[in-house]
C-alpha positions in Angstrom: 40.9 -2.3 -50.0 39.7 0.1 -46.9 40.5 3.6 -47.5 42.5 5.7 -44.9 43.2 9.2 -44.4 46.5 10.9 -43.9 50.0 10.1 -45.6 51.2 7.8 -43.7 50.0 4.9 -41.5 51.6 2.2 -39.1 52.4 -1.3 -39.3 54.7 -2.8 -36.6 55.3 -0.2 -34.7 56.8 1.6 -38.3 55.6 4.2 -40.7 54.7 3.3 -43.9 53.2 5.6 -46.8 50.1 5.4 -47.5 50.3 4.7 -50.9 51.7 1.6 -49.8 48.5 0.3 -47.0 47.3 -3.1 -47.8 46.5 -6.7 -45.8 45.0 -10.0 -46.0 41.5 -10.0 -45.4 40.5 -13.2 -43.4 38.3 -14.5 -40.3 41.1 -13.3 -37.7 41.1 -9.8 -38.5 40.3 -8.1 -34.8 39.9 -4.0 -34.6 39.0 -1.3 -32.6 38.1 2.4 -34.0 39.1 5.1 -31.9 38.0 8.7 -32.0 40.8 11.4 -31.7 39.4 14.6 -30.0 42.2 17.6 -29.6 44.7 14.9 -30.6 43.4 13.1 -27.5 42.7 9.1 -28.3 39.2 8.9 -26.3 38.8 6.1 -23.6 41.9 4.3 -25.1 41.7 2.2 -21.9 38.7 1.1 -22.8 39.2 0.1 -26.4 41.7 -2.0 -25.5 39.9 -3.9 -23.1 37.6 -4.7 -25.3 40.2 -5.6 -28.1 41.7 -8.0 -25.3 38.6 -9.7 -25.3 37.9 -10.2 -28.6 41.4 -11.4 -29.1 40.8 -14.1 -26.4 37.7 -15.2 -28.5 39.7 -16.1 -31.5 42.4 -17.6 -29.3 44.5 -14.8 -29.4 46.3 -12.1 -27.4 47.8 -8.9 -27.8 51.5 -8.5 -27.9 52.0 -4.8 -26.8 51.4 -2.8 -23.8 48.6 -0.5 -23.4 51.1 2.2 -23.0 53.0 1.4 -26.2 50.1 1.7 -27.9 49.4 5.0 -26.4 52.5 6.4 -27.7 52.0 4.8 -31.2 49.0 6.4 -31.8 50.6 9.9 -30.7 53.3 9.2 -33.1 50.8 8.5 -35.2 48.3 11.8 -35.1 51.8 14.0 -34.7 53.5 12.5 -38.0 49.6 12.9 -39.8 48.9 16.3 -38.9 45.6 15.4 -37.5 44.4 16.0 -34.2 40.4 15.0 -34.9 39.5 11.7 -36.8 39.3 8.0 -36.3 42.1 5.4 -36.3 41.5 2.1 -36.5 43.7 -0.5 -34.7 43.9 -3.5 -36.7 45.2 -6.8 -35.4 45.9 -9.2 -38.6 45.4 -12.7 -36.4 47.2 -14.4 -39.3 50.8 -12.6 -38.9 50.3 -11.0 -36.5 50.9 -7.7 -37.8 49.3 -4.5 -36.1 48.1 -2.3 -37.9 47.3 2.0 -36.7 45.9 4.1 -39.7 43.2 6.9 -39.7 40.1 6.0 -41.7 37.4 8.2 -42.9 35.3 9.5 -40.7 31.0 10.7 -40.8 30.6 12.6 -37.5 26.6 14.0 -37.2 26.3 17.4 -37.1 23.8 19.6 -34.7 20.9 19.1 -37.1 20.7 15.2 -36.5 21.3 15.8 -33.0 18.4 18.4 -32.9 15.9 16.3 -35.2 17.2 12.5 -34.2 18.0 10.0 -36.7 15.7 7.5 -39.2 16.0 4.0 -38.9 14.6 0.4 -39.5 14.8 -3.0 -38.4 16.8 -6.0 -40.2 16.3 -9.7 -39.6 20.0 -10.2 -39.5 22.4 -11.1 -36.5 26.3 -10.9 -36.4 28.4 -14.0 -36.0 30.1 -14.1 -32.5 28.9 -11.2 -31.9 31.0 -10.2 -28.2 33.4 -10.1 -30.9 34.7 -6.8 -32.9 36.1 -8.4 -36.0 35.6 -7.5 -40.0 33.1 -9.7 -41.7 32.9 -8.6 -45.2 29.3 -10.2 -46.2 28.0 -8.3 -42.8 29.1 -5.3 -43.9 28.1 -5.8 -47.1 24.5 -6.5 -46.4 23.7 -4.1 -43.8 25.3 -1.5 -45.9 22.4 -2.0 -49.0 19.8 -2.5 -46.7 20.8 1.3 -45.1 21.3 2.6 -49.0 18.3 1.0 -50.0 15.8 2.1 -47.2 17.7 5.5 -46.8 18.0 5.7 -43.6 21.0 6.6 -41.2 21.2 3.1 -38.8 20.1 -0.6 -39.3 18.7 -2.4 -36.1 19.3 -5.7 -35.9 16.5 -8.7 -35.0 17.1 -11.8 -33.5 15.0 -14.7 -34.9 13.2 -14.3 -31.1 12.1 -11.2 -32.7 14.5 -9.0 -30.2 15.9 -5.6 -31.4 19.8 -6.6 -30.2 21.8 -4.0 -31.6 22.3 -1.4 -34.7 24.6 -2.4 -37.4 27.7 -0.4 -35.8 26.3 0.9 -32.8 24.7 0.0 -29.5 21.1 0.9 -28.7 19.6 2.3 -26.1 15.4 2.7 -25.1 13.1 4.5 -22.7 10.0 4.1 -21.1 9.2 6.4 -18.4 11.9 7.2 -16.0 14.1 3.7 -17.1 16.5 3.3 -19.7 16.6 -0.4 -21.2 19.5 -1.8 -23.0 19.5 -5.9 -24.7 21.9 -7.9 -22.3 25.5 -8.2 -23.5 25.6 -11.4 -24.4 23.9 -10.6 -27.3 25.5 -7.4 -28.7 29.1 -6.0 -28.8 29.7 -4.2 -25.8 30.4 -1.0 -27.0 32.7 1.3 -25.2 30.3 4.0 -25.6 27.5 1.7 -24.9 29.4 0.8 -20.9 30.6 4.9 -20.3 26.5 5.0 -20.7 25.4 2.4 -18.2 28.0 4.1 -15.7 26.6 7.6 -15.8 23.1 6.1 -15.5 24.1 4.7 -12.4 26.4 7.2 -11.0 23.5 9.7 -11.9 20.1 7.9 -10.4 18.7 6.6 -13.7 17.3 3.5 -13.8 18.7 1.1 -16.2 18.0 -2.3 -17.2 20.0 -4.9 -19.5 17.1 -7.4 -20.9 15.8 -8.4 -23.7 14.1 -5.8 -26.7 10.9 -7.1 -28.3 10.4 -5.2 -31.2 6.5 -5.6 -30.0 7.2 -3.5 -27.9 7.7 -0.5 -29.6 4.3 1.4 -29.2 5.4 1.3 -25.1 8.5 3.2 -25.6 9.0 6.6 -25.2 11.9 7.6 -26.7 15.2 5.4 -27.9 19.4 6.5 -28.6 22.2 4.8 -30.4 25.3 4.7 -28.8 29.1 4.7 -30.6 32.5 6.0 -31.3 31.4 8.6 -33.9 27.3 9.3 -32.9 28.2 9.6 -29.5 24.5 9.9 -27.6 21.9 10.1 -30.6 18.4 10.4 -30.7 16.4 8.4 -32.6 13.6 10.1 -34.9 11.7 6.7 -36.0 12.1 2.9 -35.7 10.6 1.9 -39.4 7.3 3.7 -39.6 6.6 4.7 -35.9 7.6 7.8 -35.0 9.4 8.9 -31.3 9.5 12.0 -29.5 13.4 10.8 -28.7 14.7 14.7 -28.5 12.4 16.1 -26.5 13.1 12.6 -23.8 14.4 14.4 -20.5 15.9 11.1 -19.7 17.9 11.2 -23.5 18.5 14.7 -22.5 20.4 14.2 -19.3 22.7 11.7 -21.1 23.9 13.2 -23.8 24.7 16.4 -21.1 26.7 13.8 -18.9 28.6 11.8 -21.7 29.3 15.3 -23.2 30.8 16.0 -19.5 32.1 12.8 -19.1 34.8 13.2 -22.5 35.3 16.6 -21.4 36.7 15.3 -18.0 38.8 12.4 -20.0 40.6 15.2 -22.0 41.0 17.7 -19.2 42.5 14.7 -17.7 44.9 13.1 -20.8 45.8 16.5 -22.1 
């Protein structure tokens, strides 16, 4: 059973102890994870666009308004005592019961920020993957290939031999001046991963959305993963090839704007 944080979590719309947390794990299961900044949920709008999506993919839909939401997961952080954390909204397709509980949480601190992050690739795709639900063997293999090759992301191939997305993150690469992303038909559109493409364009950085060949490595200049807890960060290596991602200007500018850009969401939602 996942492990949350906190006394108490939500099912329904109620509070239940924590003690007490437990569901039916099955092919339905549809979440989001939501980072809580200053007891702000960021770019809840977001999240549950993208949760109304992957709903509709599974033939589903969800039953409360954005705005109830909103106020459960106040409740929520105001009952818990925790204004910084994740929750994860949980949507148990076979019920349906909704579920709001934090879960533990692995921010990175300045030092991976300031050095970037390892990582290697993994000839593994997701099922469905416009989809954000739990898929236990996934998880389960992604998470011994990371333990085994120590190493802080996995980066998933396509059989094409295209670099789609990292195990729980988006991904981001540079060559020059442009950024490049793989299309969104093959990745889950992160919320992170969109706020990205936005400040790219609303800041006169070129972006393209195409497909990655991992043969294309040695042309690339620099690369980022994107996501609810990294945020904008650098990327150190790609298996053995090493990138000069910190140092990027274009990674640079980026992380300054999304930094800007959450900073403006909670000047805004406070």
């Amino acid at each position: 059973m996942e492990k949350i944080v906190g006394r108490f979590f939500m099912k329904n719309g109620k509070f239940a102890d924590a003690a007490d947390f437990s569901f039916t794990l099955n092919p339905q299961n549809v979440y989001e994870v939501i980072r809580v900044i200053d007891g702000i949920p960021l770019f809840l709008e977001d999240h549950l666009s993208r949760m109304t999506s992957s709903l509709a993919l599974q033939g589903m839909r969800l039953t409360e308004t954005p705005e109830k939401i909103r106020n459960l997961l106040l409740l929520l952080i105001k009952k818990n005592e925790v204004e910084n954390g994740n929750i994860k909204l949980l949507i148990n397709g076979a019920a349906p019961d909704i579920y709001l509980y934090f879960i533990p949480h692995a921010y990175p601190g300045d030092a991976l920020y300031e050095s970037g992050v390892d990582t290697a690739t993994m000839a593994i795709v997701r099922h469905n993957p416009n989809a954000k639900v739990i898929d236990a063997r996934y998880k389960a293999a992604v998470t011994a290939f990371i333990e085994e090759k120590n190493i802080y992301e996995a980066l998933l191939v396509n059989p094409e031999g295209c670099i789609t997305e990292g195990s729980k993150s988006n991904l981001f690469f540079v060559r020059g001046a442009k950024v490049l992303t793989p299309p969104l038909k093959d990745v889950l559109g992160g919320v992170t991963r969109q706020r990205i493409l936005d400040l790219c364009k609303e800041n006169g950085i070129p972006v393209e959305e195409v497909p990655v060949p991992l043969t294309d490595l040695p042309t690339w200049d620099g690369a980022f993963i994107s996501g609810t807890s990294p945020k904008v960060l650098p990327i150190r290596s790609i298996d053995d090839r090493t990138l000069s991602s910190t140092e990027n200007p274009v990674i640079q500018k980026i992380r300054r704007c999304y930094e800007d850009k959450i900073q403006r969401y909670q000047d805004e939602h406070r």
